[in-house]
C-alpha positions as CSV (number, residue, x, y, z in Angstrom):
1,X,117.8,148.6,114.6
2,X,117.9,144.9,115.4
3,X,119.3,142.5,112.4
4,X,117.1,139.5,112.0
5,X,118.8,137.9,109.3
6,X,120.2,134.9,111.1
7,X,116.7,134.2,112.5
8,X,115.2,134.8,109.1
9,X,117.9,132.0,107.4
10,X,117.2,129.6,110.8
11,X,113.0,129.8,109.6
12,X,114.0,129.0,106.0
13,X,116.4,126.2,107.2
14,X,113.5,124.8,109.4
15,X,110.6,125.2,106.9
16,X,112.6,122.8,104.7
17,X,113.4,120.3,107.1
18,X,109.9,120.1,108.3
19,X,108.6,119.8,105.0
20,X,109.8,116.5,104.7
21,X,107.5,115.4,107.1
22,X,104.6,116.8,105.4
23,X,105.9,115.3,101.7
24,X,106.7,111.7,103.7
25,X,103.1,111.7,104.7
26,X,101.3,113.7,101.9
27,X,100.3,110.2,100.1
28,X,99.5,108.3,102.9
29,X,96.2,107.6,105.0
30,X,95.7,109.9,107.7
31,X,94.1,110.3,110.7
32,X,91.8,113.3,110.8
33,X,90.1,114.6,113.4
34,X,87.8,118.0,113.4
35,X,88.1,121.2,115.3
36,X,85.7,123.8,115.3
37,X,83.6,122.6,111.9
38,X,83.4,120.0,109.8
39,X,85.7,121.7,107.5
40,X,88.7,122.4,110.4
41,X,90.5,119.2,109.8
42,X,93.8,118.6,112.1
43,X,95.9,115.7,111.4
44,X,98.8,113.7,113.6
45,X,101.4,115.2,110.6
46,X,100.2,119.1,111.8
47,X,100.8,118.8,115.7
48,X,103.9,116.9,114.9
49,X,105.2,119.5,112.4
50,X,104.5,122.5,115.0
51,X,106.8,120.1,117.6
52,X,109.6,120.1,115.0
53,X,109.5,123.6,114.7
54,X,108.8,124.7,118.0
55,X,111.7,122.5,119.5
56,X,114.5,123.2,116.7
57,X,113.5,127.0,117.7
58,X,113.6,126.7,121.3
59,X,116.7,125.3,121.3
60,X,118.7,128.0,119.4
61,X,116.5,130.8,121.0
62,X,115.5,129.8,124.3
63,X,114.0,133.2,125.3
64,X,111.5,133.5,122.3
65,X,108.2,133.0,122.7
66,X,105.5,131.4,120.0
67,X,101.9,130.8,118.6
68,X,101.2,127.6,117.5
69,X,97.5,127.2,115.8
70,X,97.7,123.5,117.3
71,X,99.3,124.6,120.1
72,X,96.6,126.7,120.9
73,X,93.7,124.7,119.6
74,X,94.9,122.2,122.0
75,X,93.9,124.8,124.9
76,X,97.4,127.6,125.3
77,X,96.8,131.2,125.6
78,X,97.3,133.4,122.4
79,X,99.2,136.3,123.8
80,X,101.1,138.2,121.4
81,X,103.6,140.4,123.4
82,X,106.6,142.3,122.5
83,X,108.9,139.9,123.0
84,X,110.0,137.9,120.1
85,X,107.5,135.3,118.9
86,X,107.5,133.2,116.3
87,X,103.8,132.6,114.8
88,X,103.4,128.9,113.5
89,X,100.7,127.6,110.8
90,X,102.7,123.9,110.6
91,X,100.4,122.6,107.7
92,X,98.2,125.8,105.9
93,X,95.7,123.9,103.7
94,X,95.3,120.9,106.1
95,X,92.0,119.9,104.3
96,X,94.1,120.0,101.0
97,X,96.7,117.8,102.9
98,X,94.0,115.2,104.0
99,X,92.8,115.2,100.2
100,X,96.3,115.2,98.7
101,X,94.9,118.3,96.8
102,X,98.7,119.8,96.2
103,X,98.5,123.4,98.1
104,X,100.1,123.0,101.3
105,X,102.6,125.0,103.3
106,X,104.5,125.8,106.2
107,X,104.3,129.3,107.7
108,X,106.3,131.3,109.7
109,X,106.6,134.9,110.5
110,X,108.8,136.8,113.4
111,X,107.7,139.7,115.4
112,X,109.5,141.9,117.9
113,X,107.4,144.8,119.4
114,X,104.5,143.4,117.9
115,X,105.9,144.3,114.2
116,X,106.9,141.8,111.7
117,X,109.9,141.1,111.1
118,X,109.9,138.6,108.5
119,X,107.7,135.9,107.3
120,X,108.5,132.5,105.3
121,X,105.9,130.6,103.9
122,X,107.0,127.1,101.9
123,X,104.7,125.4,99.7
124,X,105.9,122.0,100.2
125,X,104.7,120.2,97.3
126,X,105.3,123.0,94.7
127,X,108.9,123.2,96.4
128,X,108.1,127.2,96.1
129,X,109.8,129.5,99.1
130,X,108.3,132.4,99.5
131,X,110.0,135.0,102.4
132,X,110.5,138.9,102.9
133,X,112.3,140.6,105.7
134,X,110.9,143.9,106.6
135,X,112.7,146.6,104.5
136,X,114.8,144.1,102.2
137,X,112.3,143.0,99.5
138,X,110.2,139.5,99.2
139,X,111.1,136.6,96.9
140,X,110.8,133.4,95.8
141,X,113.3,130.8,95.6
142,X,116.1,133.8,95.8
143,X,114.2,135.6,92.5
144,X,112.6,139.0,93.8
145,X,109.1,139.0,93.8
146,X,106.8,142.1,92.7
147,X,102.8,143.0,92.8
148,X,101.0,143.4,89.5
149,X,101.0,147.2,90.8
150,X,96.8,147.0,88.6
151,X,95.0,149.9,89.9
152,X,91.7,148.8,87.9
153,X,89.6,146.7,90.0
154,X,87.6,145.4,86.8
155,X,91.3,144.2,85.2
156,X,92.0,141.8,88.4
157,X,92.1,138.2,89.7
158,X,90.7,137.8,93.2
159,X,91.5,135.0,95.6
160,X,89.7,134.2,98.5
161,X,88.5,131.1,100.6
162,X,85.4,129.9,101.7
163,X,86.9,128.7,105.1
164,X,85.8,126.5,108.1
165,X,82.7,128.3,109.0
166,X,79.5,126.7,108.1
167,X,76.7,128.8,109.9
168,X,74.3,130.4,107.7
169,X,75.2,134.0,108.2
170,X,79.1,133.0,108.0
171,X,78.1,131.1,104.6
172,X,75.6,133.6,103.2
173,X,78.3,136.5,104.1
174,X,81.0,134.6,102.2
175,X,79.2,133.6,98.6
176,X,77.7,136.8,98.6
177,X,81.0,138.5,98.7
178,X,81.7,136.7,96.1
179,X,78.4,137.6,93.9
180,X,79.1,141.1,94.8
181,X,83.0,140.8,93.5
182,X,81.9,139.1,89.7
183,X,79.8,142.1,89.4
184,X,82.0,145.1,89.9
185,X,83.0,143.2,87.7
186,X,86.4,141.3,88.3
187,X,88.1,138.7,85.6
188,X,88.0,136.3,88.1
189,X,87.8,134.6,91.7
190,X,89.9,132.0,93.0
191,X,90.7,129.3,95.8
192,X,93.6,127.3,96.4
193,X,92.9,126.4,100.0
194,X,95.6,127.9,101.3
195,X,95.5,131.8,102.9
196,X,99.4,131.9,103.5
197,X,99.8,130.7,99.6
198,X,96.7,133.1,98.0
199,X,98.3,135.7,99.5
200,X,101.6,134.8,98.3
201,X,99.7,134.9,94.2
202,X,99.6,138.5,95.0
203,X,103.2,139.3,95.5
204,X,104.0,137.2,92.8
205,X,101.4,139.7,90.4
206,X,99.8,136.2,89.3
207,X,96.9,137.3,91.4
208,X,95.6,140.8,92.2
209,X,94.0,140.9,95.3
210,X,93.5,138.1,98.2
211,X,90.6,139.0,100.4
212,X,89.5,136.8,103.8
213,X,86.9,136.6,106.7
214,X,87.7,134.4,109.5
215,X,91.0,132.9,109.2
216,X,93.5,133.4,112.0
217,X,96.8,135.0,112.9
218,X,99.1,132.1,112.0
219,X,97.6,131.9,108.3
220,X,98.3,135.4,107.2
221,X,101.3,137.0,109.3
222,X,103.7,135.4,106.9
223,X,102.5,136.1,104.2
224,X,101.2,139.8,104.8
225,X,104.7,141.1,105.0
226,X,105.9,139.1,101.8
227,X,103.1,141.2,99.8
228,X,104.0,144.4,101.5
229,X,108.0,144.0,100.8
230,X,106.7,143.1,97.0
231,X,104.8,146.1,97.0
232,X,101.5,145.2,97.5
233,X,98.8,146.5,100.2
234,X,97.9,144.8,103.2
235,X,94.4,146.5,105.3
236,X,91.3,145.2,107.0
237,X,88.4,144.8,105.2
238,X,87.0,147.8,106.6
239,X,89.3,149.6,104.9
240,X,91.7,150.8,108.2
241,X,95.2,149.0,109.0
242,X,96.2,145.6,109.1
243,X,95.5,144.4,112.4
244,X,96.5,140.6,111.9
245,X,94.6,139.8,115.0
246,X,91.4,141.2,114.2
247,X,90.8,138.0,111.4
248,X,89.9,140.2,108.4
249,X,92.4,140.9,105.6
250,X,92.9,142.4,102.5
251,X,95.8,141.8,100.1
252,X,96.5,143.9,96.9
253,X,98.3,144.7,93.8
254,X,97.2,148.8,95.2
255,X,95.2,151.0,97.3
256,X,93.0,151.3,94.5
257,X,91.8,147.9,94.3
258,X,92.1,147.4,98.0
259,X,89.5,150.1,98.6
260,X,87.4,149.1,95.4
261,X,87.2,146.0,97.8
262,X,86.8,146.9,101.0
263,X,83.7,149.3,99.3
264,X,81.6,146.1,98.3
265,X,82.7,142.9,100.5
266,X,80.7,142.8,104.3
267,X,82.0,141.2,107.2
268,X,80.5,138.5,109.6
269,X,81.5,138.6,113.3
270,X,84.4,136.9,114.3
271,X,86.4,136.9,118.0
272,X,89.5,138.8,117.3
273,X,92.4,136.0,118.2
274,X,93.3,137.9,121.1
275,X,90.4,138.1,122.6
276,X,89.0,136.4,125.6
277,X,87.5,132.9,124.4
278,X,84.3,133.5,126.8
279,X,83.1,136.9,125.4
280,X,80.7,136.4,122.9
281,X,80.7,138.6,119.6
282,X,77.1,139.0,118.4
283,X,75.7,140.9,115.1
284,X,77.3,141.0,111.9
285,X,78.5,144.6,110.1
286,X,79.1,145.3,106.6
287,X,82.4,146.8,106.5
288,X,80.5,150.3,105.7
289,X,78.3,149.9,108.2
290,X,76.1,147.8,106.4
């Protein structure tokens, strides 16, 4: 079996060189522009942080290959082969950038055969590095991180996000999920505007569970294999494997709470990141069914 170690150290190196870019700029004026909603911001500071990246990688590892969210927003094909890629969120939390609300971070993660490897995800402003290789462990600033290992659903913290969709059904989907959640019950629900760093609170046991509809491939590879190296659970909100394509996740502390989750939360319809941008997904399913 491959050794990644050496790319693994080359992503921390880069996450920390890049972050000074996003720290240079984190109290100045920027210029936004939106993608998709009003709520999916992009800033000069993001495409110019996936260029850092992208180049500092290309140039040590010519033959990998990479998805970049600006790099495809901007129009490239998401392809995720088996080949190694490294997957790219440059700024996760660009809305919290824009508002100098202090949850950003830079994510990486490495695949091979279509498996992760190993993920990094650096919350800049915190100066918190958070990285697992697959069978070594996850930590944080070289301490070892571990899931809360809770098993009582009732006992837990949740995080989630409200995200960039604004339809109705999108909206509705989400704040009910939320309703349903507080009356299981759970202790509490939280947002830091950030997938790659909610998902991170669970391998550090400060949160629970991390639960999301609709966010994309470069805002939870990372992070997914740093809870799983912690000892946490990664699925789909259906309750079936972690597909990182498919946009759904679940996060936990344990099976039990993931599936205490995935019981009560429904899903809206959203085109997998792999999928063909002219197909058109129509009807939403609860995640039973529903």
């Amino acid at each position: 079996m491959a050794d990644w170690t050496d790319c693994l150290n080359f992503g921390i190196s880069i996450a920390k060189q890049a972050s000074e870019v996003v720290l240079s700029a984190f109290q100045q004026q920027k210029d936004v522009k939106l993608k998709s909603s009003p709520a999916d911001l992009v800033t000069e500071t993001d495409q110019h942080v996936e260029k850092i990246l992208i180049s500092a990688i290309r140039n040590k590892y010519p033959n990998h290959r990479f998805i970049g969210e600006e790099s495809v927003a901007a129009g490239e094909r998401l392809e995720l082969t088996d080949s190694p890629t490294w997957i790219i969120d440059p700024i996760d939390g660009t809305v919290n950038f824009v508002h100098r609300f202090p949850f950003v971070a830079i994510s990486i993660a490495f695949t091979v055969n279509k498996q992760t490897e190993f993920g990094v995800v650096y919350s800049c402003v915190e100066d918190k590095m958070f990285y697992a290789q697959r069978g070594k462990g996850a930590f944080l600033n070289g301490e070892p991180l571990h899931a809360s290992g809770q098993e009582d659903v009732s006992r837990c913290v949740v995080v989630t996000e409200i995200g960039a969709e604004r339809d109705d059904l999108s909206l509705s989907t989400m704040t009910s999920n939320i309703f349903r959640l507080l009356k299981l019950p759970v202790h509490g629900v939280r947002a830091m505007g950030t997938a790659a760093v909610d998902m991170c609170q669970v391998a550090t046991g400060g949160a629970d569970a991390y639960y999301h509809i609709g966010m994309h491939c470069w805002d939870i590879a990372a992070s997914a294999i740093i809870v799983q190296e912690a000892g946490g659970v990664v699925m789909d909100t259906d309750g079936s494997d972690f597909d990182m394509m498919s946009r759904r996740v679940i996060a936990a502390s344990s099976s039990a709470v993931a599936n205490s989750i995935a019981h009560v939360i429904q899903a809206f319809p959203c085109r997998r990141d792999d999928e063909d941008p002219c197909r058109c997904v129509c009807g939403a399913t609860g995640v039973n069914g529903v």
